[in-house]
C-alpha positions as CSV (number, residue, x, y, z in Angstrom):
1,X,22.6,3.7,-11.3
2,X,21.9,0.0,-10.7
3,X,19.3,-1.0,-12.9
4,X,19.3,2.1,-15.2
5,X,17.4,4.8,-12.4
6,X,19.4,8.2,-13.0
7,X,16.8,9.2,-9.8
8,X,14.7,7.7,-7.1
9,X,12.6,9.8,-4.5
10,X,11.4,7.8,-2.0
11,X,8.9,9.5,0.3
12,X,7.1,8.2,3.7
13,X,5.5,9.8,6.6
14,X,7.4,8.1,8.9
15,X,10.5,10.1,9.6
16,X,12.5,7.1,11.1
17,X,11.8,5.9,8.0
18,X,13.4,8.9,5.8
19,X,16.6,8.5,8.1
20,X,17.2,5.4,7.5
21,X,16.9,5.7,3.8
22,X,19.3,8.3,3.9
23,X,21.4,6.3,5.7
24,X,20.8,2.6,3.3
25,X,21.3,5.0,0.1
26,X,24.6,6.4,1.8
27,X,26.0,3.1,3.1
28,X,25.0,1.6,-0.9
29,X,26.7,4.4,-2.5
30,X,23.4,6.2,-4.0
31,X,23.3,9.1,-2.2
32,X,23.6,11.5,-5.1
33,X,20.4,9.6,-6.7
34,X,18.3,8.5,-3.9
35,X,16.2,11.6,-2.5
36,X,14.5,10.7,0.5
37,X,11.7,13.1,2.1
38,X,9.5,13.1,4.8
39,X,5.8,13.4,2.8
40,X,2.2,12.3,2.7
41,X,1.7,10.8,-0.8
42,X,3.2,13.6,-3.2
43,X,2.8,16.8,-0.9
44,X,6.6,17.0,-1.0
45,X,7.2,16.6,-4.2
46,X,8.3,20.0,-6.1
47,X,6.3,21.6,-9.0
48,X,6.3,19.2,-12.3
49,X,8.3,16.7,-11.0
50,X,7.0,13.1,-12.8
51,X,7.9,9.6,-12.9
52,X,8.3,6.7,-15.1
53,X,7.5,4.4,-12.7
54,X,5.6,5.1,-9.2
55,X,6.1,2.0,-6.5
56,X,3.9,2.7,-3.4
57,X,3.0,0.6,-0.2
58,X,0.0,1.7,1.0
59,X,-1.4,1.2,4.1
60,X,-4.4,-1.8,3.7
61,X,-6.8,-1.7,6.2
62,X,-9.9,0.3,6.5
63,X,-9.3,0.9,10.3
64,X,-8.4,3.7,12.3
65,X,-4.9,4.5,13.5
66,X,-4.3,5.7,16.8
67,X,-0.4,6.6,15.9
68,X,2.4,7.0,13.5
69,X,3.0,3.6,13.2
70,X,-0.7,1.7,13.1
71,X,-1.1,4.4,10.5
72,X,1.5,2.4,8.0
73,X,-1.3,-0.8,8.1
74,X,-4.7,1.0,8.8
75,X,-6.5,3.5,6.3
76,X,-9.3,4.6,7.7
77,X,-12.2,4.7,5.1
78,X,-9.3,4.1,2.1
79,X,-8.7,7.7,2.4
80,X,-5.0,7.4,1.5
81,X,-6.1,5.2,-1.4
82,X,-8.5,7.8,-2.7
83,X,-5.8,10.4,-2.5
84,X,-3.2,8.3,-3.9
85,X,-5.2,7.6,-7.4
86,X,-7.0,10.7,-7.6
87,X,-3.6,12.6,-7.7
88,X,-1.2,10.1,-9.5
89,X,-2.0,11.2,-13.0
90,X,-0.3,14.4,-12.5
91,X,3.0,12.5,-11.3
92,X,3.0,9.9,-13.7
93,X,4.6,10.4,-16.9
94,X,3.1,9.3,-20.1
95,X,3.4,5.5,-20.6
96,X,4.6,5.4,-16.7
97,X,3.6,2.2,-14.6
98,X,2.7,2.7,-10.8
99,X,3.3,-0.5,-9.4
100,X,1.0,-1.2,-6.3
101,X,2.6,-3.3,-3.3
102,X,1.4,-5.0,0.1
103,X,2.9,-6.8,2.6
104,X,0.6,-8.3,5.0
């Protein structure tokens, strides 16, 4: 795999999103490594499955979302925040790195 990943599984709620990951990782070649699901933070992930390394882009502003796709920028209250580092622990392996991401 390029730079040494034997797996990658990308999540997002947004299942546009999902598609066209399946579609990138086909187009690319990675298919057969890149699992791409339709999930909330790690509610699709299956039953001891860890990582060495977690990359997320949250969403970054404590506002509410009316939709599918405000929800991407607004967090209302951080909730998704508070989720995302009160359950990380139990997909992180030991010595993992989560590597935290925004684009404004």
């Amino acid at each position: 795999m390029y730079k040494g990943a034997s797996k990658v599984v990308a999540v997002d709620t947004n299942p546009a999103a999902v598609r066209a990951t399946k579609q990138n990782a086909k187009n690319h070649g990675f298919s057969k490594i890149i699992d791409a699901r339709c999930s909330n933070l790690f509610s699709q992930l299956h039953t001891g499955e860890t990582f060495d390394v977690i990359t997320v882009n949250l969403p970054y502003r404590n506002k509410h979302a009316k939709d599918l796709v405000e929800a991407s920028f607004w967090d209302t209250g951080f909730k998704t925040y508070k989720r995302f580092f009160s359950e990380v622990g139990k997909y992180l392996n030991h010595n993992g790195r989560i590597y935290l991401a925004q684009a404004n």
